[in-house]
ROSEPA-816434 format. One record per atom (N, C-alpha, C): atom name; residue in one letter; x, y, z; residue number from 1. Coordinates in nm, 3 decimals, m for minus. Layout:
# ROSEPA-816434
+----+----+---------+---------+---------+-----+
| at | aa |    east |   north |      up |   i |
+----+----+---------+---------+---------+-----+
| CA |  a |       X |       Y |       Z | NUM |
...
+----+----+---------+---------+---------+-----+
//
This chain:
# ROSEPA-816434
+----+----+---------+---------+---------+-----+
| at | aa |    east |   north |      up |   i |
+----+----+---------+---------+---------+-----+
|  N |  x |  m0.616 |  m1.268 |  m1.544 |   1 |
| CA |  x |  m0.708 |  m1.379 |  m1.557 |   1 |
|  C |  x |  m0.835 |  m1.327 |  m1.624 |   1 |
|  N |  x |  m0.869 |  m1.429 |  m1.710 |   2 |
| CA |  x |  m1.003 |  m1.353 |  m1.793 |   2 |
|  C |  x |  m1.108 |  m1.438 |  m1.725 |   2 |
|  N |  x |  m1.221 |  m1.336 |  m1.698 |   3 |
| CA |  x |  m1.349 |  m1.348 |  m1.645 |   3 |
|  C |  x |  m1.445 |  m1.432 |  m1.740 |   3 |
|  N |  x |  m1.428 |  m1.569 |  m1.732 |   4 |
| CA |  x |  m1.523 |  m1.683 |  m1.861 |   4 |
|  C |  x |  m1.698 |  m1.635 |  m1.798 |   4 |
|  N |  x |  m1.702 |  m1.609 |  m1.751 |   5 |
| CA |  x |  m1.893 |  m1.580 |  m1.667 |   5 |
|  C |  x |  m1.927 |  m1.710 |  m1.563 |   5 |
|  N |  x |  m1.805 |  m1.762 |  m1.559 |   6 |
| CA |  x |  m1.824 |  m1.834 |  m1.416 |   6 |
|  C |  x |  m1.801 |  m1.771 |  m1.261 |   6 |
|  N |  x |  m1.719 |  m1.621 |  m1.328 |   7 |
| CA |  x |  m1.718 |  m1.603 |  m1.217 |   7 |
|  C |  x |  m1.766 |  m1.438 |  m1.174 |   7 |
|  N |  x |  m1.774 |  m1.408 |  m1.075 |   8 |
| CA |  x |  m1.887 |  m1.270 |  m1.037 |   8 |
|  C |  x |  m1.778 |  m1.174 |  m1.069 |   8 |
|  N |  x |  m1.820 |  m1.011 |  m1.140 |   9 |
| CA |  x |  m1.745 |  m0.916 |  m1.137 |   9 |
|  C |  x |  m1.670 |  m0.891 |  m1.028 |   9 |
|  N |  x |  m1.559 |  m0.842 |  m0.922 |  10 |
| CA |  x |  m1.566 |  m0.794 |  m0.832 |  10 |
|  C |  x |  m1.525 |  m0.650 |  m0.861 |  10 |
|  N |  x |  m1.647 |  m0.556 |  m0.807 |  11 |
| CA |  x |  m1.612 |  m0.413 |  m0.808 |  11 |
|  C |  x |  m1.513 |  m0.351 |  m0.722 |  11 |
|  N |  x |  m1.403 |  m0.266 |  m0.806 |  12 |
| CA |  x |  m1.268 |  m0.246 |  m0.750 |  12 |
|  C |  x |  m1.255 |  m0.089 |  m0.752 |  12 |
|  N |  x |  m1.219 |  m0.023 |  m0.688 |  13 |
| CA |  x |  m1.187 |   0.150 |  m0.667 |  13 |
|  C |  x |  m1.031 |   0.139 |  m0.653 |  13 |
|  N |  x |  m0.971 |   0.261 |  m0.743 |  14 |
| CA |  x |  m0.841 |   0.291 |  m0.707 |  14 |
|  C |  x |  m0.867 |   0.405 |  m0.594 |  14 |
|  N |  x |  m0.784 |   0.408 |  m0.474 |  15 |
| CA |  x |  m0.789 |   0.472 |  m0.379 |  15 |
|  C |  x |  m0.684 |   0.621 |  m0.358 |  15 |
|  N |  x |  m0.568 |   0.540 |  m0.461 |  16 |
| CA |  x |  m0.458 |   0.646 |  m0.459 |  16 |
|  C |  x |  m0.359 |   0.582 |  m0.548 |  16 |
|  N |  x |  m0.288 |   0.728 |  m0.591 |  17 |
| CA |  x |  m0.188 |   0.640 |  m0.742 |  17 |
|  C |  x |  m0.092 |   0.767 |  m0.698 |  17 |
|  N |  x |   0.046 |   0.717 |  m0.746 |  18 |
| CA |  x |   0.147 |   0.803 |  m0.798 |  18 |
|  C |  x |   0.196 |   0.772 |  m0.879 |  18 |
|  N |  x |   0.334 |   0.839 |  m0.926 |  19 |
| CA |  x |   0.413 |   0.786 |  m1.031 |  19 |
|  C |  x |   0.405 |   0.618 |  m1.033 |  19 |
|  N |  x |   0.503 |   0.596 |  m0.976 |  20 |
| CA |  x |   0.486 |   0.445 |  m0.920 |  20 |
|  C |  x |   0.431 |   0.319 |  m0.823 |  20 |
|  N |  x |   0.364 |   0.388 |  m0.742 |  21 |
| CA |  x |   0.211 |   0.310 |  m0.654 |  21 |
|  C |  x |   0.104 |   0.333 |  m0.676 |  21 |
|  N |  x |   0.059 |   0.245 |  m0.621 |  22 |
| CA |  x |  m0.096 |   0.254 |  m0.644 |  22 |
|  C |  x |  m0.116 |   0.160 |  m0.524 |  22 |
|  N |  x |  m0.297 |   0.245 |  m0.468 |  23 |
| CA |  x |  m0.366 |   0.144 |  m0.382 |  23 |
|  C |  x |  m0.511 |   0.143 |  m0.449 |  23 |
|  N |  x |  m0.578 |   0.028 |  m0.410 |  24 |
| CA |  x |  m0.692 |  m0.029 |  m0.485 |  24 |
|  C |  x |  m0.741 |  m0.135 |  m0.371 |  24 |
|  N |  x |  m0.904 |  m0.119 |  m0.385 |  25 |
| CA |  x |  m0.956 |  m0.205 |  m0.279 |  25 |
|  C |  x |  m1.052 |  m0.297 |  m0.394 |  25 |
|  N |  x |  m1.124 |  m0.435 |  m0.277 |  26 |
| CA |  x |  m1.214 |  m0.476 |  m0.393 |  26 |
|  C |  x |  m1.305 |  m0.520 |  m0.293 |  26 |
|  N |  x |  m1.419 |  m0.543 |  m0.322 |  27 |
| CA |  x |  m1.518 |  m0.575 |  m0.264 |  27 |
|  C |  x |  m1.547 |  m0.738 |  m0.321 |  27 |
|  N |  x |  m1.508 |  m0.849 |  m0.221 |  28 |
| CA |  x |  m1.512 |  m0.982 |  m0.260 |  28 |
|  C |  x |  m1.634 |  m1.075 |  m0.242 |  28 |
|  N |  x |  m1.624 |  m1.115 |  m0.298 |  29 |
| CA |  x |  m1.797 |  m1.216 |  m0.289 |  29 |
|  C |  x |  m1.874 |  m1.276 |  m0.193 |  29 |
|  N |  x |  m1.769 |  m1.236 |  m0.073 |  30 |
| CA |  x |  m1.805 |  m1.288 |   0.060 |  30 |
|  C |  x |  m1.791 |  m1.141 |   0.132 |  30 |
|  N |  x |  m1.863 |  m1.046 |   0.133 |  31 |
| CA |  x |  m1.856 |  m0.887 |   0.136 |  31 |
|  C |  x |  m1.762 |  m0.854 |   0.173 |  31 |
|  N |  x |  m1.636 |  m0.878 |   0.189 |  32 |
| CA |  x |  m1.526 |  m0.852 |   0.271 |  32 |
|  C |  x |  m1.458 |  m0.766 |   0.209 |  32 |
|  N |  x |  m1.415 |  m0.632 |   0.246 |  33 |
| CA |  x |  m1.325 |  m0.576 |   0.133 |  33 |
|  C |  x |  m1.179 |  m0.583 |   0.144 |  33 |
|  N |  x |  m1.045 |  m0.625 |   0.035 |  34 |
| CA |  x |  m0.953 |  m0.576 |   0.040 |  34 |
|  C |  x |  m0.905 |  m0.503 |  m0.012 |  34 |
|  N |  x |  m0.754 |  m0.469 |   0.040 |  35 |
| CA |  x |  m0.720 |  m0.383 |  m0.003 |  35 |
|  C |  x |  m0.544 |  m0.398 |  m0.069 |  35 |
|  N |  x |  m0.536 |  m0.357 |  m0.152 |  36 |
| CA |  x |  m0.400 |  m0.369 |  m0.267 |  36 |
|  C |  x |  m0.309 |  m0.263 |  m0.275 |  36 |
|  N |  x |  m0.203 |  m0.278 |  m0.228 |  37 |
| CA |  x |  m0.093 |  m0.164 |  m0.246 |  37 |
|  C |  x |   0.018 |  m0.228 |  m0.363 |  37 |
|  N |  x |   0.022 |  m0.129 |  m0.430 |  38 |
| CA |  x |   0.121 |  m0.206 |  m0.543 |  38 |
|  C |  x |   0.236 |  m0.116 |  m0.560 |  38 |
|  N |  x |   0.365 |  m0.172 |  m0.551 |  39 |
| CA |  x |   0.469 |  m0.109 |  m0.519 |  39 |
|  C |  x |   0.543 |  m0.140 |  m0.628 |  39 |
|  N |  x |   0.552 |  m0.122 |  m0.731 |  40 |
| CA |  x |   0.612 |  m0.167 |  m0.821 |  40 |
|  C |  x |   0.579 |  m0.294 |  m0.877 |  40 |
|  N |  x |   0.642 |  m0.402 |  m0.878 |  41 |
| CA |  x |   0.667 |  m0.544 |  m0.866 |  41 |
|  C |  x |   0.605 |  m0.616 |  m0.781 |  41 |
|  N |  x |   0.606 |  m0.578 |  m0.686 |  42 |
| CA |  x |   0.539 |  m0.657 |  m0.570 |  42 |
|  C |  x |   0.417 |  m0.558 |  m0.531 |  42 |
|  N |  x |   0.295 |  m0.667 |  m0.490 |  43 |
| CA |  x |   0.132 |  m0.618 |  m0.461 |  43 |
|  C |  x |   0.122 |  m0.666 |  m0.364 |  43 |
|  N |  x |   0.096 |  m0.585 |  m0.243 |  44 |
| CA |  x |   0.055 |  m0.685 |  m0.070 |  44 |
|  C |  x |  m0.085 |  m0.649 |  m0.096 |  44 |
|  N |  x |  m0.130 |  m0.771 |  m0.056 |  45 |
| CA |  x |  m0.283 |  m0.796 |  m0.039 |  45 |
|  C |  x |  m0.318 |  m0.777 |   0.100 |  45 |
|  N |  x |  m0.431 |  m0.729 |   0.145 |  46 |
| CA |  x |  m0.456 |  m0.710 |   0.320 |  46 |
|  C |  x |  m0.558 |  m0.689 |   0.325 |  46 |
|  N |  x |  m0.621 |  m0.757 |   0.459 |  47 |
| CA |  x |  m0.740 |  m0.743 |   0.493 |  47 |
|  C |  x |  m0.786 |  m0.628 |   0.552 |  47 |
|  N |  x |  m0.923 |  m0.603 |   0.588 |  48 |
| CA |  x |  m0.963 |  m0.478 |   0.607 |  48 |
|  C |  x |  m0.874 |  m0.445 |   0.832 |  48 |
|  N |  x |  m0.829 |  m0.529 |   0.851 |  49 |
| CA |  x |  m0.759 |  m0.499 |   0.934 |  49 |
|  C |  x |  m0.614 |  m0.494 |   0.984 |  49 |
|  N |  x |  m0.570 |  m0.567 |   0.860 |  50 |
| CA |  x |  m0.432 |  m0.530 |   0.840 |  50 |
|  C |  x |  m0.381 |  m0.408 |   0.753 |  50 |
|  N |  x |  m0.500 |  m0.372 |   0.681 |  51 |
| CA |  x |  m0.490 |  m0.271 |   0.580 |  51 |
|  C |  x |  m0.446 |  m0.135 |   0.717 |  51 |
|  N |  x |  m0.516 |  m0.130 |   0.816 |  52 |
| CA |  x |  m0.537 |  m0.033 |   0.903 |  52 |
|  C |  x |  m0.444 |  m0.014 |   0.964 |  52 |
|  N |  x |  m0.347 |  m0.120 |   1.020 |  53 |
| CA |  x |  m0.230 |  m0.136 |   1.071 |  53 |
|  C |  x |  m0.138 |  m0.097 |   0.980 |  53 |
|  N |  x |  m0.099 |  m0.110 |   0.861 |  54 |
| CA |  x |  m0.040 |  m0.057 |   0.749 |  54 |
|  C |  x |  m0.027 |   0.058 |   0.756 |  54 |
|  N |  x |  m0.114 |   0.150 |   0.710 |  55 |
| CA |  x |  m0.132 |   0.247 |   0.695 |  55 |
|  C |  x |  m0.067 |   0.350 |   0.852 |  55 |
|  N |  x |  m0.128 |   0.328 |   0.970 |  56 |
| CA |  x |  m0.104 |   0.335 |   1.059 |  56 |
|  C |  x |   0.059 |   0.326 |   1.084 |  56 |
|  N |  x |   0.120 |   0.241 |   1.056 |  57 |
| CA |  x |   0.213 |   0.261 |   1.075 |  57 |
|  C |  x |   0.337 |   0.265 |   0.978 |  57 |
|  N |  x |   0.276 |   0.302 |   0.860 |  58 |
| CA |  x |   0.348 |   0.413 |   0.774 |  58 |
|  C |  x |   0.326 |   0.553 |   0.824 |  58 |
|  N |  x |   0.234 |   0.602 |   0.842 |  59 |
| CA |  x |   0.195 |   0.727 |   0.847 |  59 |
|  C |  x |   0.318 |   0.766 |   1.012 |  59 |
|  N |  x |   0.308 |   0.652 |   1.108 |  60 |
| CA |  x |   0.395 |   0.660 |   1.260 |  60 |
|  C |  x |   0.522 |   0.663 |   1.197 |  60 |
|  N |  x |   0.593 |   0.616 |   1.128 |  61 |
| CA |  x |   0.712 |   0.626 |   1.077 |  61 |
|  C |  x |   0.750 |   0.734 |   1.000 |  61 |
|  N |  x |   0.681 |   0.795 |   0.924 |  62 |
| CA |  x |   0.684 |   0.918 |   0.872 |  62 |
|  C |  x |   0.682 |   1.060 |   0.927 |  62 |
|  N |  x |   0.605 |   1.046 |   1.073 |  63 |
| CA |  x |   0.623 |   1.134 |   1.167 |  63 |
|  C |  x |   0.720 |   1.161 |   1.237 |  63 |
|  N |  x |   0.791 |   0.999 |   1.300 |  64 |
| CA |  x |   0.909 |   0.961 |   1.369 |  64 |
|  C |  x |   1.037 |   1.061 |   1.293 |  64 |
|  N |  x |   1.023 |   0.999 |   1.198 |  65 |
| CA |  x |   1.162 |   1.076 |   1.089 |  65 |
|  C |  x |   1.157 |   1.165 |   1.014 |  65 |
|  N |  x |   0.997 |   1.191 |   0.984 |  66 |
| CA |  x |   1.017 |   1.269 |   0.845 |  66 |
|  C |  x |   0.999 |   1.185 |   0.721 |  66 |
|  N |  x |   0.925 |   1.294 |   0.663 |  67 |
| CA |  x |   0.884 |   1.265 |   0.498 |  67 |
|  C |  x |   1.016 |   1.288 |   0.398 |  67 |
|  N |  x |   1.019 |   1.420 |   0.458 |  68 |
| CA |  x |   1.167 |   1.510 |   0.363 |  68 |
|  C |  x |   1.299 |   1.498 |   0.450 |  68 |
|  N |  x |   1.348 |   1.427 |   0.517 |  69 |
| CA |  x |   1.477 |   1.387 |   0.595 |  69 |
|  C |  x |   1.631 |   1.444 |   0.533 |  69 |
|  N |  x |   1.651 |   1.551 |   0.493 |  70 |
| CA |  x |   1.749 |   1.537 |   0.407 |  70 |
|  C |  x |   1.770 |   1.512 |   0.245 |  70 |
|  N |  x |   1.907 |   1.462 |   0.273 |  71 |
| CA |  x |   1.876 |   1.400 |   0.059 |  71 |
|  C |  x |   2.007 |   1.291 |   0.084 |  71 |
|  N |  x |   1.984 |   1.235 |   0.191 |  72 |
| CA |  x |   2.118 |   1.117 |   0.220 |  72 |
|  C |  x |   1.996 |   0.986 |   0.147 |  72 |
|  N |  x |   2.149 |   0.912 |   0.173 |  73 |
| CA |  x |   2.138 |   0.779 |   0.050 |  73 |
|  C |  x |   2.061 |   0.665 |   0.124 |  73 |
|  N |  x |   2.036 |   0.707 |   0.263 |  74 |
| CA |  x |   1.944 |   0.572 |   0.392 |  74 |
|  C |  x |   1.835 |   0.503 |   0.359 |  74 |
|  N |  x |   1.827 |   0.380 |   0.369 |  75 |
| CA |  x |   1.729 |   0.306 |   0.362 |  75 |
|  C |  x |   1.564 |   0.331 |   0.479 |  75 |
|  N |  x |   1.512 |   0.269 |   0.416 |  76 |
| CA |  x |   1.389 |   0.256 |   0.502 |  76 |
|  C |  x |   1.373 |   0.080 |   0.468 |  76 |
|  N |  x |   1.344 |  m0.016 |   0.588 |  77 |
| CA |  x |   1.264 |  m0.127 |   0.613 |  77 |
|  C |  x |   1.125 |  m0.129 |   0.680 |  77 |
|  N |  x |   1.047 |  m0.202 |   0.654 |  78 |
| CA |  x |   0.915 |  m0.212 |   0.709 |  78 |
|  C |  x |   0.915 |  m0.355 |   0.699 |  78 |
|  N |  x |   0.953 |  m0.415 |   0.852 |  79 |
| CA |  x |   0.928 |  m0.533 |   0.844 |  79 |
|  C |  x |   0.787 |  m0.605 |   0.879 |  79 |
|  N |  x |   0.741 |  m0.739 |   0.791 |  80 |
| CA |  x |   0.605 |  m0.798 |   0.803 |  80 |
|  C |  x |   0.610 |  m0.937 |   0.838 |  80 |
|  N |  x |   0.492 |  m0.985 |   0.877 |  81 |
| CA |  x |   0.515 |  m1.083 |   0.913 |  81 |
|  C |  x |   0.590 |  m1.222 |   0.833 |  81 |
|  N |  x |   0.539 |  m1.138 |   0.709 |  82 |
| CA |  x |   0.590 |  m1.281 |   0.583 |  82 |
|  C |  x |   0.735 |  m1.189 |   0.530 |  82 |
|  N |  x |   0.786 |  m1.076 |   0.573 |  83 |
| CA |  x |   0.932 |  m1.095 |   0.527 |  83 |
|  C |  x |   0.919 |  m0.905 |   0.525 |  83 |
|  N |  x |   1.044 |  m0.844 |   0.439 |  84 |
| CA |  x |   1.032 |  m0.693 |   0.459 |  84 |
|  C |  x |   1.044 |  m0.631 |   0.384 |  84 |
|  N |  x |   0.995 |  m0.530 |   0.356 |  85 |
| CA |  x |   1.025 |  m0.410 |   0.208 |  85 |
|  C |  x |   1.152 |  m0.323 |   0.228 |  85 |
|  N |  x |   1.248 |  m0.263 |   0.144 |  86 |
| CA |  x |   1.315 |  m0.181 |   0.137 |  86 |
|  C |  x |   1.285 |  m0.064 |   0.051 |  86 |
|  N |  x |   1.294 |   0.000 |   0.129 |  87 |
| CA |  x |   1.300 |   0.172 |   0.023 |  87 |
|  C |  x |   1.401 |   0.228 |   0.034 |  87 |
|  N |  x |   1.490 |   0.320 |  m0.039 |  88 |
| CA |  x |   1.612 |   0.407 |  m0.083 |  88 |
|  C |  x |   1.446 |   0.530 |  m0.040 |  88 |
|  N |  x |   1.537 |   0.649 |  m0.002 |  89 |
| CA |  x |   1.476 |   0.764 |   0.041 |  89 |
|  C |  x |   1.380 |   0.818 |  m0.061 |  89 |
|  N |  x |   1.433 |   0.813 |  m0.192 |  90 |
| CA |  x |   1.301 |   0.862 |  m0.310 |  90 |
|  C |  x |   1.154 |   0.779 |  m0.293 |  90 |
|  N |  x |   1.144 |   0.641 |  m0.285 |  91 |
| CA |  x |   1.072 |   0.525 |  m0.281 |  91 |
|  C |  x |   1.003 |   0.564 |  m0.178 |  91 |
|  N |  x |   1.069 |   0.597 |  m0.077 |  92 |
| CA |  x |   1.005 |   0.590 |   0.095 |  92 |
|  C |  x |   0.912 |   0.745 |   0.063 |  92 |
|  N |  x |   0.941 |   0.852 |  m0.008 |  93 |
| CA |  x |   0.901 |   0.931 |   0.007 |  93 |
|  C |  x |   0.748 |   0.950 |  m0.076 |  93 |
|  N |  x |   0.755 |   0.878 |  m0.206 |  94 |
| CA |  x |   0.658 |   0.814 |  m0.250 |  94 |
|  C |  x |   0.554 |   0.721 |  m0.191 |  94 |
|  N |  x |   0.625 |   0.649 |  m0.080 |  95 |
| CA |  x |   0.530 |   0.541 |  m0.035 |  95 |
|  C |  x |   0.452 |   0.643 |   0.072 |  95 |
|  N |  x |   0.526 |   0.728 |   0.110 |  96 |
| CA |  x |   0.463 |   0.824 |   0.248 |  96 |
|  C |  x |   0.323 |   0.922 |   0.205 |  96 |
|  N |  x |   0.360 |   0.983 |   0.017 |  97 |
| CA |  x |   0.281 |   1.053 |  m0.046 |  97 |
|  C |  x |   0.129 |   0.961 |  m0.111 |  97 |
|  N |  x |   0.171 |   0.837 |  m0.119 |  98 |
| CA |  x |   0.099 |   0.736 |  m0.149 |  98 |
|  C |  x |  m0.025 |   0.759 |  m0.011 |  98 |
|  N |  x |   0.052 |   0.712 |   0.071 |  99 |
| CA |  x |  m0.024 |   0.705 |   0.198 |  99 |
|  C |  x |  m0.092 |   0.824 |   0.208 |  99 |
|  N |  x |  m0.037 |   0.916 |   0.239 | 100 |
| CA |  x |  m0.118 |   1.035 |   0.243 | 100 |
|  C |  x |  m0.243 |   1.079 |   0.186 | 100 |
|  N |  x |  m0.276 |   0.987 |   0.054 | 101 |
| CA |  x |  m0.395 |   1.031 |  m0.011 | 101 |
|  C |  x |  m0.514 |   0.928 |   0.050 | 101 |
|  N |  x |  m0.473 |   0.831 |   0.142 | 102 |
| CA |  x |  m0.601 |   0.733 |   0.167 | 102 |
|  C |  x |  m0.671 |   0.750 |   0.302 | 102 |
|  N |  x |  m0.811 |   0.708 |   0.256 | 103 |
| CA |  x |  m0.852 |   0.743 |   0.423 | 103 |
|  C |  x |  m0.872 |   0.570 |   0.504 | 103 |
|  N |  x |  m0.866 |   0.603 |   0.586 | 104 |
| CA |  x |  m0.860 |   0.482 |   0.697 | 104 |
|  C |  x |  m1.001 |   0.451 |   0.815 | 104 |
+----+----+---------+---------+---------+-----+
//
C-alpha cells in the first residue's frame, strides 16, 4: 500500500531474519507496538501480548524435543486460536533459530 500523506509513517525494526523468516515490529499510531513473524507466505500479526506467548512457547517446545532431533521426516504443529502451522523438521528448525535471535 502506498503512503498518499494521509497517512502517518509507522516506524518499523526488523528484529530477526533468516533464510526464510523474518520478525518485524511496528510502532502504531495508537502507541501500541506489534509484532510480525513472516513465515514464508503467511505473516501472523500479534499483539504485544500474544507476541510473548508465542515466543514463549516456541522456545517451550524446542526444549521439550529439541532443536536438532535427529534427521527424521516428523512434523511439528503449533496450534492457534484461528487455526495451525505445520513445519517438516528443516522449517521447525528455522522457526526455532528465528526465535532464538529475539528478545522478549
Amino acid at each position: 500500500m502506498t503512503n498518499n500523506g494521509d497517512m502517518p509513517e509507522i516506524p518499523v525494526e526488523t528484529l530477526a531474519e533468516t533464510e526464510n523468516y523474518a520478525i518485524w515490529s511496528a510502532l502504531e499510531p495508537d502507541g501500541e507496538t506489534t509484532y510480525h513473524v513472516e513465515l514464508g507466505v503467511v505473516t501472523l500479526h500479534l499483539f504485544t501480548e500474544e507476541w510473548g506467548e508465542f515466543v514463549g512457547m516456541i522456545r517451550e517446545m524446542a526444549t521439550e524435543i529439541g532443536a536438532e532431533v535427529g534427521s527424521t521426516d516428523e512434523g511439528f504443529e503449533i496450534e492457534l486460536d484461528w487455526g495451525a502451522l505445520f513445519f517438516v523438521r528443516d522449517e521447525w528448525n528455522e522457526l526455532v533459530q528465528l526465535i532464538g535471535q529475539v528478545r522478549v
